[in-house]
Every structure is written in C-alpha cells, then in structure tokens.
Short mmCIF file of the C-alpha atoms (twelve columns), coordinates in Angstrom:
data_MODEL
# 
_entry.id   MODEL 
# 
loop_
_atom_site.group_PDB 
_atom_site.id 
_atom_site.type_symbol 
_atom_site.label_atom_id 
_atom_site.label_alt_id 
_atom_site.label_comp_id 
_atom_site.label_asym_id 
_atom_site.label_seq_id 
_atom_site.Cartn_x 
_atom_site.Cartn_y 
_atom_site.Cartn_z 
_atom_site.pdbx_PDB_model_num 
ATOM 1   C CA . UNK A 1   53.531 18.686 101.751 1 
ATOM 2   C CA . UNK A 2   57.092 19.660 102.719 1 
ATOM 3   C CA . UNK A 3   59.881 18.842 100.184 1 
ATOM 4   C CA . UNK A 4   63.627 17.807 101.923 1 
ATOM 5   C CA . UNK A 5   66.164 18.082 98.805  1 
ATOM 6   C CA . UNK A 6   67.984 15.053 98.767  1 
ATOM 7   C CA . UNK A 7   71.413 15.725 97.279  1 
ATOM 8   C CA . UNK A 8   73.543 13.016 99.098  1 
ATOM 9   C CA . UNK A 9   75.010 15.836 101.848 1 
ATOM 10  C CA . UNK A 10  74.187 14.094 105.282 1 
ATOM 11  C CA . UNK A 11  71.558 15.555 107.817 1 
ATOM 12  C CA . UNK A 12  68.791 14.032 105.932 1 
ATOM 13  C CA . UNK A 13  67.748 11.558 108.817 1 
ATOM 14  C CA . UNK A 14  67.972 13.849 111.636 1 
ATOM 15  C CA . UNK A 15  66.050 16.557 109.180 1 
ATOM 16  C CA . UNK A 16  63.711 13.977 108.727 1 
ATOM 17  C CA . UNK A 17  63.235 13.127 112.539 1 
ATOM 18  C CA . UNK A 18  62.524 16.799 113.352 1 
ATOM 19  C CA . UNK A 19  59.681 16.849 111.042 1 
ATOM 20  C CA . UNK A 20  57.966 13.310 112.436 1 
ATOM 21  C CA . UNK A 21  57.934 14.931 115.631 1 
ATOM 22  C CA . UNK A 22  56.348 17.998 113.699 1 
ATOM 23  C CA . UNK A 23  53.698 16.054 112.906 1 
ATOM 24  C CA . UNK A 24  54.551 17.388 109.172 1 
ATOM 25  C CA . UNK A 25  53.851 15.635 105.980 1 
ATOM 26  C CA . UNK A 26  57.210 15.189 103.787 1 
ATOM 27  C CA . UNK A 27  59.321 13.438 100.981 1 
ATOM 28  C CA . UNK A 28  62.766 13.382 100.636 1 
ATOM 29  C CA . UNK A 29  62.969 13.753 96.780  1 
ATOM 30  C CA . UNK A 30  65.588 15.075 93.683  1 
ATOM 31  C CA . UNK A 31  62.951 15.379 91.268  1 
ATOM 32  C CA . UNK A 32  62.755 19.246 90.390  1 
ATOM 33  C CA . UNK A 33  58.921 18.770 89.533  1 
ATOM 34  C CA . UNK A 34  58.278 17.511 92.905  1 
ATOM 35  C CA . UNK A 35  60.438 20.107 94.463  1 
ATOM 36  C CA . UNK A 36  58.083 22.870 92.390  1 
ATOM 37  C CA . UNK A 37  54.402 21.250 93.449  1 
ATOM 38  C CA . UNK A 38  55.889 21.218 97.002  1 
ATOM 39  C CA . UNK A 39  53.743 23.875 99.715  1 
ATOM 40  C CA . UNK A 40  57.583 24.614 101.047 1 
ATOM 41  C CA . UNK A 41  60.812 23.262 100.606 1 
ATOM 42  C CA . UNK A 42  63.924 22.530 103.110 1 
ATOM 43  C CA . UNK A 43  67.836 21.932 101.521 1 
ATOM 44  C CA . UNK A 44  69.601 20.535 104.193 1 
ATOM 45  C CA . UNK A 45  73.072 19.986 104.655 1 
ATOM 46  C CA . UNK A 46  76.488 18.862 106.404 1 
ATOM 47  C CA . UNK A 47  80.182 18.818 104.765 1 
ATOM 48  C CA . UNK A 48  82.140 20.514 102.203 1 
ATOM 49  C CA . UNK A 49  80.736 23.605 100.053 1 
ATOM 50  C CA . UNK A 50  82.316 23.268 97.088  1 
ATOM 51  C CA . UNK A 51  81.630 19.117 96.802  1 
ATOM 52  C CA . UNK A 52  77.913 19.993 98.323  1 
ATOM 53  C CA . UNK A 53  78.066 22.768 95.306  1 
ATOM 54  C CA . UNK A 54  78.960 20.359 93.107  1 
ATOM 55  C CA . UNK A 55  76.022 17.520 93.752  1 
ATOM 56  C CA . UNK A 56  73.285 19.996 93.148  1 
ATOM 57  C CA . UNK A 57  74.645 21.251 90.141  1 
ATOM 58  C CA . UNK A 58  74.882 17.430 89.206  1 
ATOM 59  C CA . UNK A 59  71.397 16.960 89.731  1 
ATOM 60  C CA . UNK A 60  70.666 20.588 88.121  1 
ATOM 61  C CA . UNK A 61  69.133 21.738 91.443  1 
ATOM 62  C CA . UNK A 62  71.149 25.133 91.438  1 
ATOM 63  C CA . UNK A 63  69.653 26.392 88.608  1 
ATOM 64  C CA . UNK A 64  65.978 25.115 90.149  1 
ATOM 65  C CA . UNK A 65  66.025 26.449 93.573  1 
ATOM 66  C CA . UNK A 66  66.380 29.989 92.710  1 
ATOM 67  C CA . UNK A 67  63.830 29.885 91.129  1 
ATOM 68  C CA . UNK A 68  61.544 28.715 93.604  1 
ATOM 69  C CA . UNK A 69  58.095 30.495 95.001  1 
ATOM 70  C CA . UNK A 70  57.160 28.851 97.777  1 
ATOM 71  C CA . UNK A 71  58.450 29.139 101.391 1 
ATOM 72  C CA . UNK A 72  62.015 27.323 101.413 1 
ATOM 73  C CA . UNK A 73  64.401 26.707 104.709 1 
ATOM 74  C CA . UNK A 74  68.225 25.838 104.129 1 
ATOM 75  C CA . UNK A 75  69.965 24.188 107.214 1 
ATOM 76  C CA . UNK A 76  73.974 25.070 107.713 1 
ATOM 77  C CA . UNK A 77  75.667 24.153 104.228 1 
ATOM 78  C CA . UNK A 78  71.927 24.204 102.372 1 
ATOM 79  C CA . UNK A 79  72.065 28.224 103.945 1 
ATOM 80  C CA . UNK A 80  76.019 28.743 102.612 1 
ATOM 81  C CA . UNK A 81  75.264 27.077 98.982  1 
ATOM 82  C CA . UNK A 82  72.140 29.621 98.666  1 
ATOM 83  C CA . UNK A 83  74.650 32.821 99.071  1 
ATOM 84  C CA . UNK A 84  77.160 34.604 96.580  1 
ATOM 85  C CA . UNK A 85  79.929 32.634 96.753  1 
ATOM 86  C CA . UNK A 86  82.130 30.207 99.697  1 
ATOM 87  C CA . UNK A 87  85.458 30.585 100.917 1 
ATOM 88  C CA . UNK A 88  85.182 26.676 101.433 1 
ATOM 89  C CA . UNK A 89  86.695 25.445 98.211  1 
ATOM 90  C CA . UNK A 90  86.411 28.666 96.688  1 
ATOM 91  C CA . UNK A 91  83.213 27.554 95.142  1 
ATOM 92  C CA . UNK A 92  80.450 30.081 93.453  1 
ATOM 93  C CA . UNK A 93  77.012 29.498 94.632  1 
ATOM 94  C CA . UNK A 94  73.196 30.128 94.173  1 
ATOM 95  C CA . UNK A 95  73.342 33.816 95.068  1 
ATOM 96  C CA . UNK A 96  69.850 34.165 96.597  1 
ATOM 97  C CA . UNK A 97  71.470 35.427 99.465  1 
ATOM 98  C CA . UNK A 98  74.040 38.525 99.166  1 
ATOM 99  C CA . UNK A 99  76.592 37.363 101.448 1 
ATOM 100 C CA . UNK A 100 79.895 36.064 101.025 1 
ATOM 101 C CA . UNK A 101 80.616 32.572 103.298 1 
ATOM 102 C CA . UNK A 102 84.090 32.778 105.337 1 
ATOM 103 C CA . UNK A 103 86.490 31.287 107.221 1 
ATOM 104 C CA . UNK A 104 85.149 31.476 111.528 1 
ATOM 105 C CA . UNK A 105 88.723 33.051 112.918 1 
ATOM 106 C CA . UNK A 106 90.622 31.012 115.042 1 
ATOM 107 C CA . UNK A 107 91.403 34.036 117.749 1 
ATOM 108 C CA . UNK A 108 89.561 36.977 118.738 1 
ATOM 109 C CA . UNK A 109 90.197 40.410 118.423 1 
ATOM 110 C CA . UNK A 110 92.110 40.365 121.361 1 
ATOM 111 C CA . UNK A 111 94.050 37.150 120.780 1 
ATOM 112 C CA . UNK A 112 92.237 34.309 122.769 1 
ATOM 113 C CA . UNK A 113 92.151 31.957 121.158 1 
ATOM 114 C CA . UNK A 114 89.114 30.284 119.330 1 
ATOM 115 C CA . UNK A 115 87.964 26.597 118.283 1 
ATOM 116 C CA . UNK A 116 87.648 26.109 114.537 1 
ATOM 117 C CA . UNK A 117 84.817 24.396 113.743 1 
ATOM 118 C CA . UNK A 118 82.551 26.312 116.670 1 
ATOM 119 C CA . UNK A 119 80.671 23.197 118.067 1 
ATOM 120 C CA . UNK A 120 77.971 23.277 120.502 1 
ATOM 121 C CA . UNK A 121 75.311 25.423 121.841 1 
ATOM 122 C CA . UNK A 122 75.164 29.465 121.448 1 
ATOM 123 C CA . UNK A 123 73.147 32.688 121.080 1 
ATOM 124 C CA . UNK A 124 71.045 34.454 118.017 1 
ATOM 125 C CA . UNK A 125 70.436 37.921 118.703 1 
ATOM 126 C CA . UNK A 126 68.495 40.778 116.367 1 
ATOM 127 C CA . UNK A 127 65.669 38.394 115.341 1 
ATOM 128 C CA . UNK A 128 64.026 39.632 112.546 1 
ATOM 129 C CA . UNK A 129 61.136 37.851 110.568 1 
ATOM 130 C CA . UNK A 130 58.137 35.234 111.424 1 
ATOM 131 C CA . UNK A 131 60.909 32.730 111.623 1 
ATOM 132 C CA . UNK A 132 61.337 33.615 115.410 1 
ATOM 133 C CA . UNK A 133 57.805 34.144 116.030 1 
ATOM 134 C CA . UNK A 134 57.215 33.396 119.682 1 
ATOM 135 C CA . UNK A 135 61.283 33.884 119.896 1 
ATOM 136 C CA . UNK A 136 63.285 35.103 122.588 1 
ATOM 137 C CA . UNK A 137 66.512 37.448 122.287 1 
ATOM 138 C CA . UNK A 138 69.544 35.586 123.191 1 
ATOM 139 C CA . UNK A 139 67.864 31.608 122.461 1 
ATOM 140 C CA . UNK A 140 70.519 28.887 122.348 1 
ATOM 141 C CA . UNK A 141 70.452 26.705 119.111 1 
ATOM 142 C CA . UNK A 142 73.100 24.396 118.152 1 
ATOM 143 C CA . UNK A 143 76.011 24.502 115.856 1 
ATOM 144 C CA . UNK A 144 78.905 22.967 114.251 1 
ATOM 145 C CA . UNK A 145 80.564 24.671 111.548 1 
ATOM 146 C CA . UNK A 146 84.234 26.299 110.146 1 
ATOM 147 C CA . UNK A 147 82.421 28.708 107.893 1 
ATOM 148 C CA . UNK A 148 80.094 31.069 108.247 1 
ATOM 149 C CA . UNK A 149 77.612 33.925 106.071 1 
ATOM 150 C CA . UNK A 150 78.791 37.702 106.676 1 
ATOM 151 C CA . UNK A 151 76.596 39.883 107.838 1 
ATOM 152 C CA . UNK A 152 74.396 41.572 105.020 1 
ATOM 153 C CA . UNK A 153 71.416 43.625 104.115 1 
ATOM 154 C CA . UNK A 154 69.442 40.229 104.444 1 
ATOM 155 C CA . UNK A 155 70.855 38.498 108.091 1 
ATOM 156 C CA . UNK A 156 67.650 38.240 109.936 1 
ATOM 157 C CA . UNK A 157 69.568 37.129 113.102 1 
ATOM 158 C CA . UNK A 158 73.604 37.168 114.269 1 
ATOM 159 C CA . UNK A 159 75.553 35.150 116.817 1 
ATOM 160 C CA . UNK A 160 79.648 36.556 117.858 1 
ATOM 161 C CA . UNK A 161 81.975 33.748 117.726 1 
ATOM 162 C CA . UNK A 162 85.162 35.739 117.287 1 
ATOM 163 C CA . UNK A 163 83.074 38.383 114.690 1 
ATOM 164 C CA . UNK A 164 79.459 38.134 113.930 1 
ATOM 165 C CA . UNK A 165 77.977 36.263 111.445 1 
ATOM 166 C CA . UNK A 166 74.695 35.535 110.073 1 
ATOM 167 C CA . UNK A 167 72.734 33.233 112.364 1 
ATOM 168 C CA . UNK A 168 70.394 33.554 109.742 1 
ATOM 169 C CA . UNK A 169 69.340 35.161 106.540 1 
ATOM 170 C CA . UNK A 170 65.945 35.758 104.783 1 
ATOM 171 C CA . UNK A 171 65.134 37.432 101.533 1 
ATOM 172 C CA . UNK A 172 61.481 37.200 99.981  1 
ATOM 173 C CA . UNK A 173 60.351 33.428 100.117 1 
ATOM 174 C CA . UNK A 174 63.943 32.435 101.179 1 
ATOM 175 C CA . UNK A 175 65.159 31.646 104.589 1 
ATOM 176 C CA . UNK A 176 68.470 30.039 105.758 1 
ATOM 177 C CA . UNK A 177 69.749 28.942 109.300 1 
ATOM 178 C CA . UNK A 178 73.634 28.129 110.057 1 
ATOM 179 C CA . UNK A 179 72.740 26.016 113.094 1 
ATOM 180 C CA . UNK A 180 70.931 23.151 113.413 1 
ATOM 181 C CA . UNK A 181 67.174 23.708 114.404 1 
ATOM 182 C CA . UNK A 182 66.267 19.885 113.807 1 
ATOM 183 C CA . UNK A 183 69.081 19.501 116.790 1 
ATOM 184 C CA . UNK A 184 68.177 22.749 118.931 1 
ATOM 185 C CA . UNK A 185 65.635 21.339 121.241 1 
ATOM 186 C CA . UNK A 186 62.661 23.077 121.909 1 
ATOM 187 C CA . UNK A 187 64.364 26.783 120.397 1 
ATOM 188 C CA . UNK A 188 64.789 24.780 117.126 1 
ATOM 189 C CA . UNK A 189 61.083 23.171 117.132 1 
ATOM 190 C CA . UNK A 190 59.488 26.385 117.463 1 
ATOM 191 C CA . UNK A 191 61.825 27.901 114.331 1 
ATOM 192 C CA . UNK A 192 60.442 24.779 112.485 1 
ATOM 193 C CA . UNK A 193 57.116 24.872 113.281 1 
ATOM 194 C CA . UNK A 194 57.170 28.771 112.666 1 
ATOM 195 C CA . UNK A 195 58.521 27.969 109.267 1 
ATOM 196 C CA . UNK A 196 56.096 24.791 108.489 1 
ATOM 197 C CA . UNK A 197 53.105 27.734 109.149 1 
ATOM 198 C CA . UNK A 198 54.735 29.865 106.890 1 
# 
C-alpha cells in the first residue's frame, strides 16, 4: 500500500489519478501511524514553501518524515520542503536533502531573458538511480515552478533553465522530483512505476 501525505497543498487529485492508472493500491492519509505501516510513501505538493512548511509542521509531519524507512517520492514543493532550507519565504525545512531551494533567474548568463515560473515541458539529463530505470538521456517531463533545489552531492538528475538545478535528488530511501511525473505522460509513468517497484 502506497501512502499520499495529505497536508492540504493541492496536487492530491492529479497524484491520485496517476496512481489509478498505476493500477497501485493507495490512501491519502495525515495519520503518522499510517504513514509508518505504509510499503512507500509520496508527499506531494503545489504552492508556497514556507505556508506548505508550515501545514506539516501543523500536523507534526516534519518531524515524522525524516524519519521514515521505507521508499518515499516527493513531487515539486513535497521535493523543496525535504531539503535544507527555501528561499521561498525564507522558510527552514526537513533537511533530508543537502540542498538549498532558490530563486529560477529571470535572464541567462548572457542576458535573454527568462520566464519566472518555468512552465511547460523540458529535459533531465545525468540520470542516476533505479528511478530512471528504462530512462532515456534528455526525456521531457513537465514543470511549473519559481524555485528550484541546487545542485548537490545528492541530485540524481539536472535540467538548465538559466543554471542547472536538481531535476531530482535521492539520498538512501529518499527520492524527490521538481516536475510533475503524475503530469509527464508516458516519461512520468515509467518514473512512477519505477518508484512503485522500488
């Protein structure tokens, strides 16, 4: 049974939709017990970082997903809260992942300008990980975001939008994806199925 943290941060239906056509068995559930018996975990997510930040620590889900041993998959925001620290709201997080969450820049190094929040479809390169089992360099999954992880000892795949950022991070049992793989087409099935066989 797969475990979708329900912390009143959006995404939850379209989450939900992804793993129907998964064929996986889930609950969308609070209840830290729950989240513990659970064979894996997900922590979605869509909005701010610091009010996302603050309705985990509400529920005292920051102090139990850290903690967790079994596989577990944040999505966008549920990937930012589980590093050091965001920019967004300059708000301290769950520090599985060492990596600070910034500001996307609004030009590149060479002054074109860029869109702030990135929206749409674009690259992960340097996969890393049975995440992207069956994975090809350069797949197109889908984003939409204004902040992004840095690059660290623990990104485990990097897209360019003006700099690189994490595409993804993994450390131990943890995994974390700033796009959308429930909204990625058949790229983002395969990263969920890779991570519901986990």
């Amino acid at each position: 049974m797969t475990a979708v943290v329900d912390y009143d941060t959006g995404n939850l239906r379209s989450v939900a939709d992804a793993l129907h056509r998964a064929g996986a068995e889930f609950i969308l559930t609070a209840d830290p017990s729950l989240l513990r018996r659970a064979d894996r975990v997900i922590l979605p997510g869509v909005g701010e970082a610091s009010s996302a930040m603050s309705k985990l620590r509400e529920r005292g889900l920051d102090a139990v997903i850290p903690t967790l041993t079994q596989p577990v998959l944040g999505i966008c925001i549920g990937m930012q809260l589980m590093c050091l620290e965001s920019k967004e709201g300059g708000v301290g997080c769950m520090g599985i992942f060492p990596a600070r969450v910034l500001r996307l820049p609004t030009a590149t190094q060479t002054g074109e300008r860029l869109k702030v929040p990135h929206v749409g479809w674009d690259t992960i390169s340097g996969l890393r990980t049975p995440l992207f089992r069956g994975m090809a360099e350069d797949s197109y999954l889908y984003y939409v975001h204004s902040f992004a992880a840095e690059p660290c000892d623990a990104t485990i795949a990097t897209t360019r939008y003006g700099r690189p950022f994490s595409a993804a991070l993994g450390r131990g049992n943890f995994f974390g994806t700033q796009f959308h793989p429930e909204k990625s087409g058949a790229a983002g099935a395969r990263i969920l199925h890779n991570f519901l066989n986990l």
